[in-house]
N, C-alpha and C positions, 0 to 999 in steps of 0.2 A: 504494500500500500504506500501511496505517497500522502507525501505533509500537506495536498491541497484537497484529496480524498478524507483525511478527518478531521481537515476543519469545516469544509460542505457538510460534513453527517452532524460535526457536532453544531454548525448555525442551523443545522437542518430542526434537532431537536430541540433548542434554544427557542427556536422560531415558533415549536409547535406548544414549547411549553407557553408562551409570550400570548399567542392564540389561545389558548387553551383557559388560561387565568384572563383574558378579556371578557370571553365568552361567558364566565360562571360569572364576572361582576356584570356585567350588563342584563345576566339572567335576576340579580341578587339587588342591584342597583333601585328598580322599582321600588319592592317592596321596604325598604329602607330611608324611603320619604315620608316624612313626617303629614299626618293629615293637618289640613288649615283649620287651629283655635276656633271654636265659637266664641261671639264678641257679647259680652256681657253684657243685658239687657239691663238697663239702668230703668229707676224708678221713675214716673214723673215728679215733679215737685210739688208739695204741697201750695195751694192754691192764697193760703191765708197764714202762708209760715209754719213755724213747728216741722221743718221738716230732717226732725232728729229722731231717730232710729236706733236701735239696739243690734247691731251687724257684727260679726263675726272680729272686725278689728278693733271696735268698741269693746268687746269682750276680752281680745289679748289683754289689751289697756290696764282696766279695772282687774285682770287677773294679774298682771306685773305689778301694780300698786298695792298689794294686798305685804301686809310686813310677817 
């Protein structure tokens, strides 16, 4: 064998490994996008003020104040 016979076999296999690993990210690629957030549907505002609420960050709040 000559030194131009295994370097052809070996870019041959390089090559197909190169294809080979495209092919499974492009297969893999999809599903690995994230789906688009649903946007929080906000309250309207109260009409006559008062528009104070007991929510979930209000809660941290009053719970980190507590000694």
């Amino acid at each position: 064998m000559t030194k131009t016979a295994k370097i052809s076999r070996r870019g041959f296999f390089v090559g197909a490994a190169t294809v080979g690993a495209a092919a499974v990210g492009a297969v893999i690629a999809p599903s690995m996008r994230p789906e688009p957030a649903a946007e929080p549907v906000a309250k309207p505002a109260p009409k006559k003020g008062g528009g104070y609420s007991v929510t979930d960050h209000v809660k941290r709040y009053y719970k980190s104040t507590l000694v």
